[in-house]
C-alpha positions in Angstrom: 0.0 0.0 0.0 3.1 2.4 0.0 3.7 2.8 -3.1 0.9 2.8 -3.9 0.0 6.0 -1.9 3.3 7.6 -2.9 2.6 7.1 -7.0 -1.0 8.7 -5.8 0.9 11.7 -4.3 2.6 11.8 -7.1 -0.1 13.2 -9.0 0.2 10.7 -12.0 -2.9 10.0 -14.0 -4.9 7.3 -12.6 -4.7 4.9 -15.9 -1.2 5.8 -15.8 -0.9 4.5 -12.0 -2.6 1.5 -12.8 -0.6 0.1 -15.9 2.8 1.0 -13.1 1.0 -1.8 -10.5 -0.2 -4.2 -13.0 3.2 -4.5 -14.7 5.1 -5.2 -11.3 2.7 -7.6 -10.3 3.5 -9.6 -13.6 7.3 -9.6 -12.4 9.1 -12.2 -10.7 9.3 -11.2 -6.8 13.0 -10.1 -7.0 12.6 -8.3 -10.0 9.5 -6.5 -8.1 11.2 -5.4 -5.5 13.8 -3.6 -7.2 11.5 -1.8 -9.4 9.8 -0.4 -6.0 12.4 0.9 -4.7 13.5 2.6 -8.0 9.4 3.6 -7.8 9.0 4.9 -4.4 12.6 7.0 -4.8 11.6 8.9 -7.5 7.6 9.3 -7.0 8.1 12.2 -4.7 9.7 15.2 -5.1 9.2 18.3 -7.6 9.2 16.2 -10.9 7.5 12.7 -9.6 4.6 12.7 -11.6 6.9 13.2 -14.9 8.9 10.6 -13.5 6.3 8.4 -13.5 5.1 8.8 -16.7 8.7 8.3 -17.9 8.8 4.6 -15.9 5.6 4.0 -17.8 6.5 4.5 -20.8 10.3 3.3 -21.2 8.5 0.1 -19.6 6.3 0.0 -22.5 8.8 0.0 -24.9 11.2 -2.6 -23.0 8.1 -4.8 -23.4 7.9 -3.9 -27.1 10.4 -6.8 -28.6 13.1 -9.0 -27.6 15.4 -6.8 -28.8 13.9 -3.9 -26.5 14.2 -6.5 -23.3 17.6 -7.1 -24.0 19.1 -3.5 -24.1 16.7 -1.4 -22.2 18.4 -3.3 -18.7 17.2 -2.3 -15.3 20.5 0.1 -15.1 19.3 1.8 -18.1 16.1 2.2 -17.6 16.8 3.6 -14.0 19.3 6.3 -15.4 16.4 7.2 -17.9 13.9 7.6 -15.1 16.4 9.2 -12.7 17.3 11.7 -15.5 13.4 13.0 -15.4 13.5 12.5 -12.0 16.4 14.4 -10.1 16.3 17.9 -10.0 19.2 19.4 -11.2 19.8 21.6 -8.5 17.6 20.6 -5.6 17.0 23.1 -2.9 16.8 25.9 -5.4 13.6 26.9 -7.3 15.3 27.5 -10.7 16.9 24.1 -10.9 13.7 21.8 -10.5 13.6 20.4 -13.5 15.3 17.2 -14.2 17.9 16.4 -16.7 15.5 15.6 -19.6 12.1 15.4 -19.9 10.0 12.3 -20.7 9.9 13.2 -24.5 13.8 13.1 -24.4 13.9 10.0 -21.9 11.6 8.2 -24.5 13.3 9.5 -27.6 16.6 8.1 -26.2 14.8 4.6 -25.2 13.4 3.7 -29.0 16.9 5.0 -30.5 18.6 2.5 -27.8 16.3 -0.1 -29.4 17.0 0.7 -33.1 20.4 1.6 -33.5 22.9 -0.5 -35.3 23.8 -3.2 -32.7 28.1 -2.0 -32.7 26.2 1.9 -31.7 24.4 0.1 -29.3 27.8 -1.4 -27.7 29.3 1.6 -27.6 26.9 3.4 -26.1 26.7 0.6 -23.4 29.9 0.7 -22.5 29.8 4.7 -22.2 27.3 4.2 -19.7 28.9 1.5 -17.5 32.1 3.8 -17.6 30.3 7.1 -16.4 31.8 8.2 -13.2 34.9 6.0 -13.3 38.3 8.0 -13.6 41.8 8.2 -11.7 41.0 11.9 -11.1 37.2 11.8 -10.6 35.8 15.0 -8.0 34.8 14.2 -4.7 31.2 14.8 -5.7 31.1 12.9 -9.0 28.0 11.7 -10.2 27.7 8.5 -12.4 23.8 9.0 -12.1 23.9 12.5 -13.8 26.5 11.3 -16.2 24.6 8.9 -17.4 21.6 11.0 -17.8 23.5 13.4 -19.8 24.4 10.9 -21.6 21.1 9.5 -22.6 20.2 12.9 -23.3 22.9 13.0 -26.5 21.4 10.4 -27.7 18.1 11.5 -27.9 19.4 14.8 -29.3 21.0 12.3 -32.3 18.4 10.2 -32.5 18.0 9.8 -36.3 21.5 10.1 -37.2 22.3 7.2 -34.3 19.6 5.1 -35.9 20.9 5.0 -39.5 23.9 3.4 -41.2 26.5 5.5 -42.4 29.0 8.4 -41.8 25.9 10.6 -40.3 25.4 8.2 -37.5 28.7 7.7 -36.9 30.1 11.3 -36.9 27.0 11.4 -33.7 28.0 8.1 -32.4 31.8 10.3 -31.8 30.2 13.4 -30.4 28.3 11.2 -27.8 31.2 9.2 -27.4 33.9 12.5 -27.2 31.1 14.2 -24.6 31.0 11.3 -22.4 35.1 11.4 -22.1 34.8 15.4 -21.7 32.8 14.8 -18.6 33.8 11.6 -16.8 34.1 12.2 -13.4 33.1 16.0 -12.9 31.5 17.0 -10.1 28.0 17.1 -10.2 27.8 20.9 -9.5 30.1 21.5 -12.8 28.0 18.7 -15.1 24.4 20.9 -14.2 25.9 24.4 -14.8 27.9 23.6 -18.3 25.5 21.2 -19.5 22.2 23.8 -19.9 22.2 27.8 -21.2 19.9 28.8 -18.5 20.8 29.7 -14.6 19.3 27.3 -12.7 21.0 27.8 -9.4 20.4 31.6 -8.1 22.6 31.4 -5.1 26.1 31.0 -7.0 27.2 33.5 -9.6 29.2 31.9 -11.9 30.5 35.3 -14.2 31.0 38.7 -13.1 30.0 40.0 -15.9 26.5 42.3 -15.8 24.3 41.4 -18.5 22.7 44.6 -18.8 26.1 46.8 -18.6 28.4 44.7 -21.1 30.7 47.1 -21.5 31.8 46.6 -17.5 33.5 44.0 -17.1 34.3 42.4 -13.5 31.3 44.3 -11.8 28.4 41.3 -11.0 28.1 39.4 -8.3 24.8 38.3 -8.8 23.6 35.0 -8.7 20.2 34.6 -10.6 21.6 36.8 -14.3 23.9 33.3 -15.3 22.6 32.4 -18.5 23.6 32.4 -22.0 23.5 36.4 -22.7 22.6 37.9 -26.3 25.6 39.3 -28.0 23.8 41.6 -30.4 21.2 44.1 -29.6 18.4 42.5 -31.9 19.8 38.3 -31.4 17.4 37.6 -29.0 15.6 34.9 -30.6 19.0 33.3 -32.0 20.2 33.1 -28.7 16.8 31.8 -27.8 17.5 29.0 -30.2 20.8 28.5 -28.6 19.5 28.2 -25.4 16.8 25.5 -26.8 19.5 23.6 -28.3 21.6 23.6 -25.2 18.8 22.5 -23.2 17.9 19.5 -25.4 21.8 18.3 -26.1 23.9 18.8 -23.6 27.1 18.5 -26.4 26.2 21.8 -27.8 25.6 23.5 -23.8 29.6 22.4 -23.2 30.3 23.8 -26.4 28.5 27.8 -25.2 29.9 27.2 -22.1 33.6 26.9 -23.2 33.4 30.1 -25.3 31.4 31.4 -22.6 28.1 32.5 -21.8 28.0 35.5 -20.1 30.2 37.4 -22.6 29.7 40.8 -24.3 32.2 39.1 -27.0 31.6 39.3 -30.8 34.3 37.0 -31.6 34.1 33.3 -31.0 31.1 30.8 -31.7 28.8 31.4 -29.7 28.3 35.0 -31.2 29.2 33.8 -34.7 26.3 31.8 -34.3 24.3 34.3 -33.4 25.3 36.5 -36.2 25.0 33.7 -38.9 21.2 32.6 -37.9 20.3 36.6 -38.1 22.2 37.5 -41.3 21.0 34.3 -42.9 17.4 35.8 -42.8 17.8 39.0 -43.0 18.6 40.6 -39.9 21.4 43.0 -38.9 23.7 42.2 -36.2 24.6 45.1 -34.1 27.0 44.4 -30.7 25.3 45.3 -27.2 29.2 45.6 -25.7 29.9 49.0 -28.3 26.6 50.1 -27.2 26.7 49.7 -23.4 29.8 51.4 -23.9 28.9 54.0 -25.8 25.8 54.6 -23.0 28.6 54.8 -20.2 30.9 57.3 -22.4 27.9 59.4 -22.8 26.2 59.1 -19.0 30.3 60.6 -18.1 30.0 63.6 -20.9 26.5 64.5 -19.5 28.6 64.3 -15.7 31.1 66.3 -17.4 28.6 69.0 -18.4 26.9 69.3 -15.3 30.5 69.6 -13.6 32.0 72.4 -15.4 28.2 73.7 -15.8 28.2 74.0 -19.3 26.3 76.3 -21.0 23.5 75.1 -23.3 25.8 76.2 -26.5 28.7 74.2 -24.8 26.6 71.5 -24.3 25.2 71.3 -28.3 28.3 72.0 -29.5 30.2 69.0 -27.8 27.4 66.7 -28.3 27.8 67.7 -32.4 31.4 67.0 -32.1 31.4 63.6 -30.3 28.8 62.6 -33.5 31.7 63.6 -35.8 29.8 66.5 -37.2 32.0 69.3 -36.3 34.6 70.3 -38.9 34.5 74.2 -38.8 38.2 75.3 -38.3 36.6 78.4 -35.9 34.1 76.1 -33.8 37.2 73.1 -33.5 39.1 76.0 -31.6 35.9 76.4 -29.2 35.5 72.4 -28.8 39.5 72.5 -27.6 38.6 75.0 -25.2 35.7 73.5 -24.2 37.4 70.2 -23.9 40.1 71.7 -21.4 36.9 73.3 -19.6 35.0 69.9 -18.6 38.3 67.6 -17.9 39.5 70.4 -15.8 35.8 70.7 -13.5 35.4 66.7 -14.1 39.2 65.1 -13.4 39.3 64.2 -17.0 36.3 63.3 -18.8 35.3 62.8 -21.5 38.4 61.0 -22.8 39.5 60.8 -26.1 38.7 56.8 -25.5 34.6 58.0 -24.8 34.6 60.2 -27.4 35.8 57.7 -30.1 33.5 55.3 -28.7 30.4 57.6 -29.4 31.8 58.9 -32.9 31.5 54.9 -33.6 27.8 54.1 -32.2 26.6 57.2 -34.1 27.7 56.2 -37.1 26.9 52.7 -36.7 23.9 51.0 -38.1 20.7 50.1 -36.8 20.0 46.0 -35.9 17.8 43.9 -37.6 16.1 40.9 -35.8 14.7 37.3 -37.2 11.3 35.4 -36.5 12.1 32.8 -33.4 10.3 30.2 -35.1 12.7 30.5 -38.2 15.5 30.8 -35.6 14.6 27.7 -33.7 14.5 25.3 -36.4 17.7 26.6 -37.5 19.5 26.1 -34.5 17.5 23.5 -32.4 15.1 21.8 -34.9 17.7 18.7 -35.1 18.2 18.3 -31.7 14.0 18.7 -30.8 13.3 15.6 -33.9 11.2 18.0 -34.7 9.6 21.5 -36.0 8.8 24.5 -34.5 5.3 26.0 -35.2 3.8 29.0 -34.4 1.0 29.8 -32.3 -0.5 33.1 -32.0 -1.6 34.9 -28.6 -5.0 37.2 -29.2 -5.5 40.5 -28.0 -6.6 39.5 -24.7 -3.7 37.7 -24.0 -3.2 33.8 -23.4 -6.3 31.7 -22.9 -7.3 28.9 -21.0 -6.9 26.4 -23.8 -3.5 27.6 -24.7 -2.2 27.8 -21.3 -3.2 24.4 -20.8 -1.3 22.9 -23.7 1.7 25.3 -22.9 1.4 23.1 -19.6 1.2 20.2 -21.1 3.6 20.5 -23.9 6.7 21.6 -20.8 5.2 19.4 -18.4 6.2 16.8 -21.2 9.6 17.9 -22.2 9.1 20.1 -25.0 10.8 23.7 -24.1 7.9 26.7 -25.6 9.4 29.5 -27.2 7.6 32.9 -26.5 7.4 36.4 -28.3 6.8 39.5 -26.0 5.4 43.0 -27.6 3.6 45.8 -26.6 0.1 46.8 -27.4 0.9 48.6 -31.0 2.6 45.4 -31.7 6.1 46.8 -32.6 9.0 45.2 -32.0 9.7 42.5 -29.2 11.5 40.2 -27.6 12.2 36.1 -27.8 11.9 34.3 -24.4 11.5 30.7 -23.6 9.9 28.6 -21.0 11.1 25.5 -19.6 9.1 24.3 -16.8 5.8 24.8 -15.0 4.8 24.1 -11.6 1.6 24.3 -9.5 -1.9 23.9 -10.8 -4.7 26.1 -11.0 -4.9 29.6 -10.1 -1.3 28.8 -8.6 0.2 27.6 -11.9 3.7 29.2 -13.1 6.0 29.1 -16.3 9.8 29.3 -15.4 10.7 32.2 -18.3 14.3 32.8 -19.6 15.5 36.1 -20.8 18.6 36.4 -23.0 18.9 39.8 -22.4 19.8 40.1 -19.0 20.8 36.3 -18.5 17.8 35.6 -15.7 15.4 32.9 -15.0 12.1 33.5 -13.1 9.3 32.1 -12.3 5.5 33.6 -14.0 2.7 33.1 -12.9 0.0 31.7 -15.4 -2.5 34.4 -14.5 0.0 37.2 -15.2 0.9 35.6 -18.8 -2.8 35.5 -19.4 -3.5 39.3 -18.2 -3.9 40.9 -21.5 -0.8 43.4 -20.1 1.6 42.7 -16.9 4.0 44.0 -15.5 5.8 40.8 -15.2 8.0 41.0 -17.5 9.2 44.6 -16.3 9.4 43.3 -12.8 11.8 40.3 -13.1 13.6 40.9 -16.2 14.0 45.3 -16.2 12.0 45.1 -20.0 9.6 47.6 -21.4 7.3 44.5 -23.3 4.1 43.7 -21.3 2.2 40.8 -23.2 2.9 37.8 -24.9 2.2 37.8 -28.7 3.0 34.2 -29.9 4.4 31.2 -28.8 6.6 28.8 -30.9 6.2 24.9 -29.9 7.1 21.7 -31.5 5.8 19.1 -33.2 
């Protein structure tokens, strides 16, 4: 009667429940036991009801064929559970969500199955080998490894399944991940291996997400995720983010070129830039701009130092555009230059004055549909395409919030499009988890812009404008517009 009260608290559906129990009465009484225990371990905590579902259906397809039987062992089919299962950073809100979902825990199960039997082998002996090195941490994790693991494949499931050079190019970057991570700490595996923060109380870059052009100046836990290199890249690094969270080769990959970086060099921005130009879009850097912003907040200083008259003022805000090339009014600007670094100890340098010639004369971004973005970057990884879905004037109804719910709930990440109520412009987002039920139901939203994670409440996403988005993540957009799921 345990268990059966803990898969009940578990909030698994009731058909659901009962396939569970009439499967491990079928099993022989040592076999039964053992998947108890692995029952009653994972059927509490934030993700049991996923959790369940995943045992159901990885159990379904063990039973499918002999050849299912055979290679979907007790050891695997535990890690596949435990993956759904374990939070990835328990104690903290952000990190609820488990290593995969149960799409991605199925996904890797049928590829198991139906991959060439020398794949099958290899990946086999990746798994038994998770955890086991000379100079393994303290706190290493074969569980997590594993999961991470499992999670590769599922990313490469169709190339893993075929013969040929495709599947075995994927069959190397499981294989060359698995090596890469062997016997980290757990701590290290969570953070590299997703693009979102999902542990608030540890920084992990001092670099500011909103002030790029200050380096060493956060200390702030909960602004860790993969940051937007270019003023309008928000939904390639959306699509970055997505990928990350479905294959955990590609999150090592951001993470070694870094994720918190202003940078426009290196691949995580060239990315970036490729999925915008290749559709049209413009890629302008958010480092020159925040820059420029700070070299202009210390002229504006400067003037009110030396109280600069309103002529002063015009004149040195014409010159620091470049448009001042009058031999007569150049003398004035000298003057005037001496004037303000005299009253300010210096500013504005020749450094801040080059740095606003070059943002004036610099042109404007250009941003891409997230849809188009997302099957770009993460259609590969997802098996599958990204559609859109629009959001009606009076914001996000019942129905749609519902299957956003149930879509997460089942491992597919939902991107989201913010606007304002004319429409123009916005912002890419994504969700990767919900929580609660009813009028207490909440999305976990990432930003790219400034690098957070927080948790929205349903009701808010529905309003048909919020000050949500304004409140957690500092942005002027109030109401979602579309959503981008797939299928």
């Amino acid at each position: 009667m345990r268990l059966e009260s803990s898969l009940e608290r578990s909030g698994a559906p009731a058909e659901v429940r009962s396939r569970v129990l009439a499967r491990l009465d079928r099993l022989p009484e040592e076999d039964a036991a053992r998947e108890r225990a692995l029952l009653e371990r994972v059927s509490s905590g934030p993700n049991a009801s996923r959790a369940v579902r995943a045992y159901d259906e990885v159990a379904r397809i063990a039973e499918s064929s002999a050849t299912a039987r055979q290679r979907l062992t007790p050891e695997v089919r535990e890690a596949l559970v435990r993956g759904v299962a374990d939070p990835r950073t328990p104690g903290d809100p952000l990190g609820n969500k488990g290593i995969m979902g149960v799409r991605q825990a199925t996904t890797a199960a049928e590829t198991l199955v139906h991959m060439p039997r020398d794949r099958y082998d290899a990946v086999s002996g990746l798994l038994s080998s998770a955890g086991r090195s000379h100079s393994a941490a303290p706190s290493a994790d074969p569980s997590t490894e594993r999961a991470l693991i499992l999670e590769a494949v599922a990313a490469r499931s169709e190339e893993l399944r075929g013969r040929g050079t495709a599947g075995d190019r994927a069959l190397d970057q499981v294989r060359g991940f698995a090596n890469d991570v062997r016997g980290l700490s757990r701590e290290e595996l969570v953070r590299t291996t997703s693009a979102i923060d999902v542990d608030s109380r540890v920084s992990s870059s001092t670099t500011d997400p909103e002030h790029l052009g200050r380096t060493g100046t956060d200390a702030v836990g909960d602004n860790d995720g993969l940051v937007q290199r270019f003023r309008d890249s928000c939904s390639p690094t959306v699509a970055q983010m997505e990928r990350a969270e479905l294959d955990p080769v590609h999150a090592r990959r951001l993470h070694r070129d870094g994720v918190s970086s202003g940078a426009t060099t290196g691949d995580v921005a060239a990315e970036q830039r490729r999925t915008l130009e290749a559709h049209g879009g413009r890629a302008v850097s958010r480092e020159s701009h925040d820059r420029a912003i700070d070299a202009v907040s210390r002229l504006l200083n400067a003037f009110d130092a030396a109280h600069a008259s309103p002529e002063m003022r015009s004149r040195m805000v014409r010159y620091a555009r470049g448009q001042v090339t009058d031999t007569e009014e150049l003398m004035h600007v000298r003057a005037d230059l001496e004037t303000l670094r005299s009253a300010s100890g210096g500013s504005p340098s020749v450094e801040d004055l080059q740095v606003v010639r070059e943002e004036s004369r610099a042109p404007r971004g250009r941003g891409v549909d997230l849809g188009v973005a997302l099957n770009r970057v993460a259609g590969d990884a997802a098996n599958a395409r990204y559609v859109t879905r629009n959001v009606g004037a009076h914001g996000l109804t019942a129905s749609q919030a519902n299957d956003l719910a149930r879509r997460i709930a089942a491992g597919n990440d939902v991107g989201m499009r913010i606007t304002d109520a004319q429409n123009h412009g916005g912002h890419a987002m994504l969700m990767t988890d919900v929580r609660g039920s009813g009028a207490d139901r909440e999305f976990l939203v990432s930003d790219p812009w400034s690098g957070r994670s927080a948790w929205v409440r349903e009701s808010e996403l529905r309003a048909p404008h919020t000050p949500a988005f304004e409140r957690e993540f500092g942005l002027g957009w109030d109401r979602m517009r579309q959503f981008y799921v797939p299928q």
